[in-house]
Residue frames as qw, qx, qy, qz and C-alpha x, y, z in Angstrom:
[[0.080, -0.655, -0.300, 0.689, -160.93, 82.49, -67.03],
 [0.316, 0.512, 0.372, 0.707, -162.18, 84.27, -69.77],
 [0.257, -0.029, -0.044, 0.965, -161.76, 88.40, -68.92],
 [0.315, -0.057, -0.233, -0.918, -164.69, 90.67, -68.50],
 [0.648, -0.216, -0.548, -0.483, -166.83, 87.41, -67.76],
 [0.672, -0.554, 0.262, -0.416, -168.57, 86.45, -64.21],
 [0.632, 0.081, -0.766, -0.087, -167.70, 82.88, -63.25],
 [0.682, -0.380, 0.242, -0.576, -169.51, 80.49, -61.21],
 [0.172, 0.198, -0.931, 0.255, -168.81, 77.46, -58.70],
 [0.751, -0.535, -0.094, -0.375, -171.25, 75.64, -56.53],
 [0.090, 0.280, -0.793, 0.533, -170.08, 75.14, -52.96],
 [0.059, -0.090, -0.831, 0.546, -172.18, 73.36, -50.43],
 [0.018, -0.501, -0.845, -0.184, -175.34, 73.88, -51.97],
 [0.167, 0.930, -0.014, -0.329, -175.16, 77.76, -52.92],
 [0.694, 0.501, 0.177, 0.486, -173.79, 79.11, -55.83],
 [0.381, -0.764, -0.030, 0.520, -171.12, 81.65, -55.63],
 [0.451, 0.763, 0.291, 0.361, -170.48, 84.12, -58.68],
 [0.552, -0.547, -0.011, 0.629, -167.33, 86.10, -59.13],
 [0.547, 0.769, 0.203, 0.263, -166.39, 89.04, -61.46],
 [0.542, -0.112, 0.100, 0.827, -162.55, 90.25, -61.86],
 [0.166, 0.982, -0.036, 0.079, -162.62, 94.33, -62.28],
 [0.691, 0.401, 0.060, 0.598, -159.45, 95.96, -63.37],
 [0.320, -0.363, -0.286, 0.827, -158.33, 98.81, -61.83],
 [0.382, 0.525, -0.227, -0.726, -159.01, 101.03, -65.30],
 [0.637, 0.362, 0.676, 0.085, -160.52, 99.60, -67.96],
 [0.835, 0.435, -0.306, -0.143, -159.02, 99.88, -70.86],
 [0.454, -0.764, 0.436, 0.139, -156.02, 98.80, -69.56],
 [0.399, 0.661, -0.633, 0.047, -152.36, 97.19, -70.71],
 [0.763, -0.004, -0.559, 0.324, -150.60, 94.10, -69.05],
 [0.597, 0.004, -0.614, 0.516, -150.21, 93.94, -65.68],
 [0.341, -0.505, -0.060, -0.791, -152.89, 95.90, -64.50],
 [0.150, -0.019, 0.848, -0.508, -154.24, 94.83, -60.79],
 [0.529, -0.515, -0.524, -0.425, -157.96, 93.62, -60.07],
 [0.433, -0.070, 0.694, -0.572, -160.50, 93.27, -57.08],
 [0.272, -0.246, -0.860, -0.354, -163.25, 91.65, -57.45],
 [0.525, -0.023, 0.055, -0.849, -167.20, 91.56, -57.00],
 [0.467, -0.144, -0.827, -0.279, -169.75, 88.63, -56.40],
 [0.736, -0.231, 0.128, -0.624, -172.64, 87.29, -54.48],
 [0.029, -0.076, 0.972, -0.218, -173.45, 84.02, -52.75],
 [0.742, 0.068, -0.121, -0.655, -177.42, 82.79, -53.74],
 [0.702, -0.032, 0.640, -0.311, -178.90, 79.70, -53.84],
 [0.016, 0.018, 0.789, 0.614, -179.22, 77.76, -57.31],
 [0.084, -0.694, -0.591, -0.403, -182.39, 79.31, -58.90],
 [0.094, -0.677, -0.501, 0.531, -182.79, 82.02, -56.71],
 [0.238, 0.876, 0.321, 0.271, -184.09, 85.30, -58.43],
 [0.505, -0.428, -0.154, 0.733, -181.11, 87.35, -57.05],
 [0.220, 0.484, 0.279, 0.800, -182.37, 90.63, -60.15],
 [0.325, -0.754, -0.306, -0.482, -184.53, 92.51, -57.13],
 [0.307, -0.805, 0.281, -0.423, -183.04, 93.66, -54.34],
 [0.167, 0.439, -0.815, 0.340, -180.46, 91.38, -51.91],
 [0.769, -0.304, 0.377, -0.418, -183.07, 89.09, -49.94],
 [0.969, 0.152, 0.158, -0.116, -181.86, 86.31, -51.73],
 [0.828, 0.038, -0.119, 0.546, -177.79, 86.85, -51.62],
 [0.515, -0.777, 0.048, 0.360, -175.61, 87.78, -49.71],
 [0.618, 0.723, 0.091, 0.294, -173.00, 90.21, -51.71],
 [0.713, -0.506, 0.122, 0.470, -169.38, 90.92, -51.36],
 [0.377, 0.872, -0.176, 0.258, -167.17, 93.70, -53.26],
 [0.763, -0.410, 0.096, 0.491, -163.02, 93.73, -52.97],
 [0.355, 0.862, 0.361, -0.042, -162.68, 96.85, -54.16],
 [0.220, -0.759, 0.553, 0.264, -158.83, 97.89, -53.54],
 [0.883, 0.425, -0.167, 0.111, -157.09, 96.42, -57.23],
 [0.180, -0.767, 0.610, -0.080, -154.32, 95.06, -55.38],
 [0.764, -0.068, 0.641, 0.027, -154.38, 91.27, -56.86],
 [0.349, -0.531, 0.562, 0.529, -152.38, 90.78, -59.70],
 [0.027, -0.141, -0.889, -0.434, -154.46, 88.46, -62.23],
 [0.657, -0.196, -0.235, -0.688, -157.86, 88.49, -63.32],
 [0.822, -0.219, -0.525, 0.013, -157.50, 84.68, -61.53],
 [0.442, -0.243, -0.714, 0.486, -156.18, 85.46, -58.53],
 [0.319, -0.012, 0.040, -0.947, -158.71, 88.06, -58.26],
 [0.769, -0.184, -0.371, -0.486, -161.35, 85.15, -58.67],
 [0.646, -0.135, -0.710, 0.247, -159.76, 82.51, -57.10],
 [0.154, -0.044, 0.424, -0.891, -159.62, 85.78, -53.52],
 [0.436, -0.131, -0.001, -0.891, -163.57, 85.80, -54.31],
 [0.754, -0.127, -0.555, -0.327, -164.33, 82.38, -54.67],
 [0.477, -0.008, -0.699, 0.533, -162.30, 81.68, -51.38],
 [0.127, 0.172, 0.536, -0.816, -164.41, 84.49, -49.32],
 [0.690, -0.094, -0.324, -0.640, -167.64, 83.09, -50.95],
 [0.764, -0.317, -0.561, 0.039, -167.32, 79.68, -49.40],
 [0.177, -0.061, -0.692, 0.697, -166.08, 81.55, -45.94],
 [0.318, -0.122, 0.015, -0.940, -169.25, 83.22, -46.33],
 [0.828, -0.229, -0.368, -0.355, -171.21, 79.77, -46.57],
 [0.637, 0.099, -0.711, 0.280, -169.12, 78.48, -44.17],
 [0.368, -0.902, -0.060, -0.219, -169.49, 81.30, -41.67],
 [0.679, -0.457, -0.076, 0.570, -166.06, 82.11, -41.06],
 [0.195, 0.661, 0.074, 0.721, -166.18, 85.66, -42.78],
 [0.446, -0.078, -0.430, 0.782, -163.90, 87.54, -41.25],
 [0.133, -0.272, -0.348, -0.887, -166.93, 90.19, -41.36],
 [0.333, 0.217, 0.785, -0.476, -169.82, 87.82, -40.08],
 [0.551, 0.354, -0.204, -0.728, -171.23, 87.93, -43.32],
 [0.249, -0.039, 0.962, -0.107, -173.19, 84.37, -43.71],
 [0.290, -0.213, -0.783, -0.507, -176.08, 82.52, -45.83],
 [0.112, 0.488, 0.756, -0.421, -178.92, 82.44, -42.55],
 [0.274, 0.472, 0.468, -0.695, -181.72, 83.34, -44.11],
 [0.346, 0.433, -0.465, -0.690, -181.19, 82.52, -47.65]]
């Protein structure tokens, strides 16, 4: 995990892209995160509006590490391909 920087997995043929936020930024040790990311195909053009992924935001910094702040996002990215977001948020149409 390198701080401050997105990171990406491929699951099931989509990529899923996470980014740890900090509560405050600077911050000291032991600061919480959420996290931010999208679910896209590999290659899709995802810079113009959202037809082409499907985007997720955990905005309450109540996870402890920048990693378990990814590892939360990367886990409701693949429920998202999987279609078990607790939401109904899912990949049809991407």
């Amino acid at each position: 995990m390198a701080e401050g920087k997105e990171q990406f997995d491929e699951y099931n043929g989509f990529t899923i892209r996470v980014l740890a936020v900090p509560e405050y930024s600077p911050h000291p040790a032991n600061i919480p995160f959420g996290y931010a990311g999208y679910v896209a195909r590999p290659g899709a053009d995802i810079r113009y509006g959202s037809s082409q992924r499907v985007s997720f935001v955990h905005p309450v910094a109540d996870l402890l590490t920048a990693e378990a702040a990814e590892q939360a996002g990367f886990a409701e990215g693949r429920s998202i391909i999987d279609g078990t977001h607790p939401e109904g948020l899912n990949t049809s149409g991407l």
